[in-house]
C-alpha positions in Angstrom: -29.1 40.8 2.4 -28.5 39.0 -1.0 -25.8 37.0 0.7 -27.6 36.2 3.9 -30.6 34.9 1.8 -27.8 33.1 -0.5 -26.4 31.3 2.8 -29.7 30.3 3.8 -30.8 28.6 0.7 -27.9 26.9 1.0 -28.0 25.8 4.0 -31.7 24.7 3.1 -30.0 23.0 0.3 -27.8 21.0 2.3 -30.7 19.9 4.8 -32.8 18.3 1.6 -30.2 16.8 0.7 -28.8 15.1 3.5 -32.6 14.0 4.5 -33.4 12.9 1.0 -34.5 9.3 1.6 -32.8 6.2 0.4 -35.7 4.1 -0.5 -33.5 1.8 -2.4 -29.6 0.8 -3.3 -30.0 2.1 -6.5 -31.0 6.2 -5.1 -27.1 5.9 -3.4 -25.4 8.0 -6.8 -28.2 10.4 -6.8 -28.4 11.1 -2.7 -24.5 11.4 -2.2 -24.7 13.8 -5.5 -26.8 16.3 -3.9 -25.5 15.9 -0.2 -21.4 16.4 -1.3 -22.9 18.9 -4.5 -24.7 21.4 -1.4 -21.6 20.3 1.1 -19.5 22.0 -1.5 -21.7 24.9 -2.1 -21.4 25.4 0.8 -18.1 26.2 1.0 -17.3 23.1 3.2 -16.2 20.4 0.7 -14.1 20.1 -1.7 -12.0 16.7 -2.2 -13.2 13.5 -4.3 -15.2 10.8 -2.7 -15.9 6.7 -3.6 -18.7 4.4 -2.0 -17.9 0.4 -2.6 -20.8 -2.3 -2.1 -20.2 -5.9 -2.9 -17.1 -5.4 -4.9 -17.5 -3.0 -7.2 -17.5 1.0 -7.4 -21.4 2.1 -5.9 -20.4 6.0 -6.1 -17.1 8.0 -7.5 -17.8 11.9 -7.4 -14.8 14.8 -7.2 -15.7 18.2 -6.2 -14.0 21.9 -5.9 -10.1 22.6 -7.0 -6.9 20.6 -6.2 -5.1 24.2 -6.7 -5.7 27.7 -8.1 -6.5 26.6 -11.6 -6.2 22.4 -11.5 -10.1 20.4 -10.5 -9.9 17.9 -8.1 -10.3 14.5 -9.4 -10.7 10.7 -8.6 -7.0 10.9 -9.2 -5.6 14.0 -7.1 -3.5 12.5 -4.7 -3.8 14.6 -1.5 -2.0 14.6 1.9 -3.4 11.2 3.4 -2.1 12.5 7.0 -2.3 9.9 9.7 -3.8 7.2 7.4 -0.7 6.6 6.8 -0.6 4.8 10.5 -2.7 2.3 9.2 0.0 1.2 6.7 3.0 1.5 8.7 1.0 -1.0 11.6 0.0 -3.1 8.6 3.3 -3.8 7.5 4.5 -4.6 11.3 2.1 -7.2 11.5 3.3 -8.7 7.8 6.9 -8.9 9.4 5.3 -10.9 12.8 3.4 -13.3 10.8 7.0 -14.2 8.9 8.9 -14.3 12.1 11.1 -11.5 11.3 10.0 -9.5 15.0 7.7 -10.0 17.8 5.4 -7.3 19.4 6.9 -8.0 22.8 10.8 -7.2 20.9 12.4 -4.3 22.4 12.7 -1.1 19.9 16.0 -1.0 20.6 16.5 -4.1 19.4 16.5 -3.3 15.6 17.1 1.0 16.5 19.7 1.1 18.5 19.5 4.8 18.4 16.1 4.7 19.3 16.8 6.3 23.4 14.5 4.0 25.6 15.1 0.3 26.3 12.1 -0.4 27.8 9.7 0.9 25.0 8.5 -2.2 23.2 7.3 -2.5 19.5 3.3 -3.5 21.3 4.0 -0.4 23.0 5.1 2.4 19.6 1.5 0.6 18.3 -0.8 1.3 20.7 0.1 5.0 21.1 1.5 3.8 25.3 5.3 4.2 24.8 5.2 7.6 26.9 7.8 9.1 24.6 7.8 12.9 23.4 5.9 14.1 20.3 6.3 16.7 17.8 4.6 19.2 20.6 8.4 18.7 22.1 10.3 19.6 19.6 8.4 22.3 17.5 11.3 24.9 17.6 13.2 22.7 15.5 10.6 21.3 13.3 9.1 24.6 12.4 12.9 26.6 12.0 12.8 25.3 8.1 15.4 22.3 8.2 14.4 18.8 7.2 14.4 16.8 10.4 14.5 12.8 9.7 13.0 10.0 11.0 16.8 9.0 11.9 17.4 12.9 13.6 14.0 12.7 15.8 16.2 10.0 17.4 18.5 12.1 18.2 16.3 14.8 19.5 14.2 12.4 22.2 18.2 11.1 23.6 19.3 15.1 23.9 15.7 16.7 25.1 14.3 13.8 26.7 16.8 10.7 27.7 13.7 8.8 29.9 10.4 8.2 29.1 7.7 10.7 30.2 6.1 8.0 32.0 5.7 3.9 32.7 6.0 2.4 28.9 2.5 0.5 28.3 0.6 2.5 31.2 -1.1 5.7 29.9 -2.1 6.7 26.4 -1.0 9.9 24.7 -1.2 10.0 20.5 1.8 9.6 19.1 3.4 10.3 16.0 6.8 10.0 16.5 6.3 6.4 17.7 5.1 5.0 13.8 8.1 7.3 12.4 10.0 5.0 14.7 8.5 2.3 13.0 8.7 2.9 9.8 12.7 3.1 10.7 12.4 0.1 12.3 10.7 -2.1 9.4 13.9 -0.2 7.1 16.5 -2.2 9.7 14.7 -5.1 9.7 13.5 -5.5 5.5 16.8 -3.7 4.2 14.7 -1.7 2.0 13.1 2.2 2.4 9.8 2.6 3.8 8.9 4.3 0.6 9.8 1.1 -1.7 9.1 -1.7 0.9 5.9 0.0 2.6 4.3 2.3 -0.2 5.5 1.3 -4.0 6.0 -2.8 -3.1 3.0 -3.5 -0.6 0.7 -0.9 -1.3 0.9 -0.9 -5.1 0.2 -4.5 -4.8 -3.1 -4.1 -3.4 -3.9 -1.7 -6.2 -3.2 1.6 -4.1 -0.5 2.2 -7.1 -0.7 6.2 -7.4 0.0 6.1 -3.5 3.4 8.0 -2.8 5.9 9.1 0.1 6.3 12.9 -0.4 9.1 14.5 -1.2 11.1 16.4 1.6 11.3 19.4 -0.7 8.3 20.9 -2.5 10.8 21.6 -5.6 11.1 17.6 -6.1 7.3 17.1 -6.0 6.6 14.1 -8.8 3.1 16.3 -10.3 1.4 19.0 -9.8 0.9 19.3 -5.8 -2.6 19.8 -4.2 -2.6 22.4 -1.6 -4.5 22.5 1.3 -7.0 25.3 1.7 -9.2 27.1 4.9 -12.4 26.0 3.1 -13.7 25.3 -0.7 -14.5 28.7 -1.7 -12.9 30.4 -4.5 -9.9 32.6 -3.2 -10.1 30.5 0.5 -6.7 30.8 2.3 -4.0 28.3 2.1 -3.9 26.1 5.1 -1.1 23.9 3.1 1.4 21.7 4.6 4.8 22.5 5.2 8.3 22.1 3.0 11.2 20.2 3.9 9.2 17.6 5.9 11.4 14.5 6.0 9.2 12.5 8.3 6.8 9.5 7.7 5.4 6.4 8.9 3.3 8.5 11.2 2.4 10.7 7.8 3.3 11.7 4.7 1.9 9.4 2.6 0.0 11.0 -0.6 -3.7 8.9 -1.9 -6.3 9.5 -4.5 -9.7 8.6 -3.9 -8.8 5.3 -6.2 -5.7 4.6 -3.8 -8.0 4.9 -0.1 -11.0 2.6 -2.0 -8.4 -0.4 -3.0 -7.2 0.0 0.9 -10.4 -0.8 2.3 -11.4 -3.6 -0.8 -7.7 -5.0 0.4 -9.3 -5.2 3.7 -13.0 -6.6 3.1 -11.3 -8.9 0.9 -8.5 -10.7 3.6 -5.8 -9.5 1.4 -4.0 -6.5 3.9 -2.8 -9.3 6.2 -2.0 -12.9 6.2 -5.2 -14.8 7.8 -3.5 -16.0 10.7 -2.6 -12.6 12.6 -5.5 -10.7 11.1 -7.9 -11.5 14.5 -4.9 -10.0 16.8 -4.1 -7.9 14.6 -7.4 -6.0 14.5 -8.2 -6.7 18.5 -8.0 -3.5 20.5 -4.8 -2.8 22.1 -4.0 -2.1 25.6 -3.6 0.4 27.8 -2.3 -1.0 31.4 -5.6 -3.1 32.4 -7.7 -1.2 30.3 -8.6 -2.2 26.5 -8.0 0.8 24.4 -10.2 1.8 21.6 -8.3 1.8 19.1 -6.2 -1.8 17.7 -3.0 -2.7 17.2 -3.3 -1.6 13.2 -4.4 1.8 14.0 -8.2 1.0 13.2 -11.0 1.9 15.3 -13.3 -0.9 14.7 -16.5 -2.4 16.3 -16.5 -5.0 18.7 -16.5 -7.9 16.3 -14.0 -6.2 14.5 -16.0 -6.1 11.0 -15.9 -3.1 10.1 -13.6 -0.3 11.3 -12.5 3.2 9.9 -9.7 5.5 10.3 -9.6 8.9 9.4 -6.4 11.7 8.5 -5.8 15.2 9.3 -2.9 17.9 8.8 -3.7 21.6 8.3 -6.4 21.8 5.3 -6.6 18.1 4.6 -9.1 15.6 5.8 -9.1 12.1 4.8 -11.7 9.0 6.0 -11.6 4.9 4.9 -14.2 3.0 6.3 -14.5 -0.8 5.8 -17.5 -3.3 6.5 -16.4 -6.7 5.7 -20.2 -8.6 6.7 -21.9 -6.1 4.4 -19.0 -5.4 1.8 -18.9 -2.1 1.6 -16.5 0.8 2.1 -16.3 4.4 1.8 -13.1 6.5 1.0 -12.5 10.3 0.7 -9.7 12.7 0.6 -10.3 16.6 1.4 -8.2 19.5 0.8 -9.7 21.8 3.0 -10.6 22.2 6.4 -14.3 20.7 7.1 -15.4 22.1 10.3 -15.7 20.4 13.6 -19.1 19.8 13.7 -19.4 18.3 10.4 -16.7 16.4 10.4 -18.4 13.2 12.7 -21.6 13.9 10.6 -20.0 13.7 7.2 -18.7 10.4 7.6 -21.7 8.8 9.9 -23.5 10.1 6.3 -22.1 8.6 4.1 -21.9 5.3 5.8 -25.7 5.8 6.4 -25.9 6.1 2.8 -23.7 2.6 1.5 -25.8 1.0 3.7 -29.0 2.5 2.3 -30.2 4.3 4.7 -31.3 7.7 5.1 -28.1 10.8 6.4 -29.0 12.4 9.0 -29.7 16.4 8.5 -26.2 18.1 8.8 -25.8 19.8 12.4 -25.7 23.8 12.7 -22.7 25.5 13.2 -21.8 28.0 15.9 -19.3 30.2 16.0 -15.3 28.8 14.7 -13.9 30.3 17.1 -16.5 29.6 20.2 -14.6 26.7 22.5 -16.0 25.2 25.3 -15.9 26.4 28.6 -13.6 23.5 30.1 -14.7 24.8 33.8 -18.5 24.5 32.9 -18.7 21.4 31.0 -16.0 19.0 32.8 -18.1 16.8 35.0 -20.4 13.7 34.6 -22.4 12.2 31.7 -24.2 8.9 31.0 -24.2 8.8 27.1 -26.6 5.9 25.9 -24.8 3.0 24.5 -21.1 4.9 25.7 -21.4 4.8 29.4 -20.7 7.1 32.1 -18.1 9.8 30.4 -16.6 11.9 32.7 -14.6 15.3 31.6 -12.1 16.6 33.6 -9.0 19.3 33.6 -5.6 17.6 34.1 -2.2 19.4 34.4 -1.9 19.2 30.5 -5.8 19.9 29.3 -8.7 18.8 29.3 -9.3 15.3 29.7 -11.6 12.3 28.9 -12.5 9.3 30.6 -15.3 6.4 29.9 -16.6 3.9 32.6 -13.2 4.5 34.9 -11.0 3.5 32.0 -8.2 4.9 30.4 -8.3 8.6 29.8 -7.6 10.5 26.6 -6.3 13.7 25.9 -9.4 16.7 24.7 -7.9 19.4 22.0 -10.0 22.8 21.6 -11.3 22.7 17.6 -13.6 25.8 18.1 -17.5 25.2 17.3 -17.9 24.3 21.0 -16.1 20.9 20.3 -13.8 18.9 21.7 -12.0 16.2 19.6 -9.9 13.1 21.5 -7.4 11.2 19.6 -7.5 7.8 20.4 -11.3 7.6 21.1 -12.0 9.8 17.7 -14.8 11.5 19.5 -16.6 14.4 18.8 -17.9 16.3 22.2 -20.0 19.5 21.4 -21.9 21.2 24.3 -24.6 23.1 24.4 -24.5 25.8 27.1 -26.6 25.9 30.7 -29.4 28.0 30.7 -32.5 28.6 33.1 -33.9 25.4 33.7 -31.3 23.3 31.6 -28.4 21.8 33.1 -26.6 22.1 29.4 -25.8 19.1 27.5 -22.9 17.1 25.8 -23.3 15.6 22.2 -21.2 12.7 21.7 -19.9 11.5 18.0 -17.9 8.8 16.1 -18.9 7.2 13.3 -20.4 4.5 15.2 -21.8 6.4 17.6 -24.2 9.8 18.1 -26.0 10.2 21.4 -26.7 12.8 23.8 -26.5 13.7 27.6 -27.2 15.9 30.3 -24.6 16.6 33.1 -25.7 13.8 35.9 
């Protein structure tokens, strides 16, 4: 009974908290104080988080352990995950504004090992290269030996000499498309990823405790932060893996410090030069369709300013969020697994809160390991302000598709959700029952509505 009422008075904790109202700029340190302090009493956050407005540092708070023993602090570097695309696309576009490639350039062009002629840099950005991913190759990824950037090459010409399907026509998330990259911009700069990409550009916009891990957990540079199951004392590890050789697509470590001087670099016009930034930032395309996300790996609104991106691998979870009209960002890096359903709310809260306005009360959480019924919820839903959303089995999973566009893969994260790469949506359901036809709840950071089944 004592911890039933002890979960419940947190859980009323993290309500007050998250409704507290922002009546002015200056409540931001005290509302994010109590909302991440009963997030983390809650066993669901630990990790460090900053809030910037005009300029300057609004909010900086760390909360729970980077290990065993060590606090997590503004200056634990964790496993940034894919927010590492962002940097790899970011330095592609620094090489087209000085000439040095073109979108439209063949891969092969600068990889000749690379396996598939047709496959164009446009196409390795926008996630529409229809090349194999990891899922491919896990046998040898998971039997212990460090696989390169330069052997995943090889792999795609043995396993899979053509591409899956037409280059440029269908999306599927892709990681081994920005570890391509990241051994393309080593052809074309003559320099590693990890000096040209992460020490010389990165450091330069003041992300300098930013590094490229080490294959081998033996060579780590500091003490490592390991990924954990949740923030409770004694959690499980849910760590990331040794001899990982890969990046572009990963791998890169950030502090809290590091992710917050990435999105000041771009509110400030400082990531890229001026004169590619718009095209840069525009959404890129999937056969006649515009996709959601751009050609730097940012989802962003429609007049592209403000956009976030978030990372995730086994216990971390990372989010950068960048407003250039209101100048404001929020960064944070997590070391353990948030679940599903609070994932979308977390970050739509603490936006809410830089921009002074009140969080919305956290959601509840069912079961982890309740998925949806693919059978009973595919079908039909006009979402307000998203359109008409249509769920649907395909021969690889469940898929989604919005207004007859492009569809996007749906992965199973438990907590009745489905998450799709590519759209970063959030789809919880609610089950039919007498008289209710069920509903769908969908979430991005821009974006929380609801729907019945039409």
């Amino acid at each position: 009974m004592k911890s039933a009422l002890q979960s419940l008075a947190v859980t009323l904790a993290l309500v007050a908290a998250a409704c507290a109202p922002a009546e002015n700029r200056d409540s931001l340190p005290r509302d994010a104080d109590a909302l991440l302090e009963a997030l983390h009493a809650s066993g669901n956050f630990s990790g460090a988080v900053i809030i910037g407005r005009d300029g300057a540092v609004a909010y900086k708070g760390a909360f729970g352990r980077a290990d065993r023993t060590r606090p997590f602090t503004l200056d634990t570097a964790a496993d940034g995950a894919s927010l590492a695309k962002t940097v790899t696309a970011a330095v592609i576009w620094r090489l087209v504004a000085d000439g040095a490639v073109t979108l439209d350039d063949p891969v092969q062009k600068y990889v000749a090992e690379f396996p598939y002629p047709a496959v164009t840099i446009r196409h390795l950005l926008s996630h529409t290269a229809a090349v194999p991913d990891y899922d491919a190759f896990m046998p040898v990824l998971e039997s212990g030996q460090a696989v390169s950037n330069l052997g995943l090459q090889a792999l795609m010409r043995r396993s899979s000499p053509v591409p899956l399907r037409e280059p440029g026509a269908t999306y599927r998330y892709c990681n081994i498309c920005y570890d391509t990259l990241a051994l393309l911009v080593e052809r074309v700069t003559g320099e590693s990823y990890a000096k040209h990409a992460v020490q010389d550009y990165l450091g330069a916009l003041g992300a300098r405790r930013a590094f490229l891990r080490p294959t081998r957990f033996a060579d780590w540079p500091e003490p490592r932060t390991i990924g954990f199951r949740s923030a409770v004392d004694g959690a499980d590890i849910y760590d990331v893996f040794d001899n990982e050789a890969l990046y572009g697509g990963s791998n890169i470590y950030f502090t809290a410090r590091d992710l917050h001087a990435w999105a000041r670099a771009w509110i400030e016009g400082r990531a890229l030069p001026p004169a590619v930034v718009d095209e840069a930032l525009a959404p890129a395309r999937i056969g006649n369709h515009s996709s959601a996300i751009s050609l730097t790996s940012w989802y962003c609104a429609p007049a592209r300013d403000r956009c976030y991106y978030t990372g995730h691998h086994q216990g971390f979870f990372n989010f950068v969020y960048w407003d250039r009209t209101r100048d404001l960002s929020v960064a944070f890096v997590s070391n353990n697994t948030l679940p599903g359903p609070l994932q979308p709310w977390l970050m739509r809260a603490l936006v809410a809160l830089a921009q002074g306005e009140k969080a919305a009360p956290p959601p509840s959480l069912p079961p982890k390991t309740l998925n949806a019924d693919i059978a009973a919820t595919a079908g039909r839903y006009v979402v307000p302000g998203i359109g008409a959303v249509e769920i649907f089995a395909a021969a690889d999973g469940a898929r989604v598709r919005i207004d007859g566009g492009p569809d996007y893969q749906l992965y199973q994260i438990g907590y009745v959700v489905l998450y799709a790469p590519g759209l970063d949506a959030y789809l919880s359901f609610t089950p039919p029952s007498e008289g209710n036809a069920g509903r769908m709840k969908f979430e991005s950071v821009f974006t929380s509505a609801q729907a019945a089944k039409s």
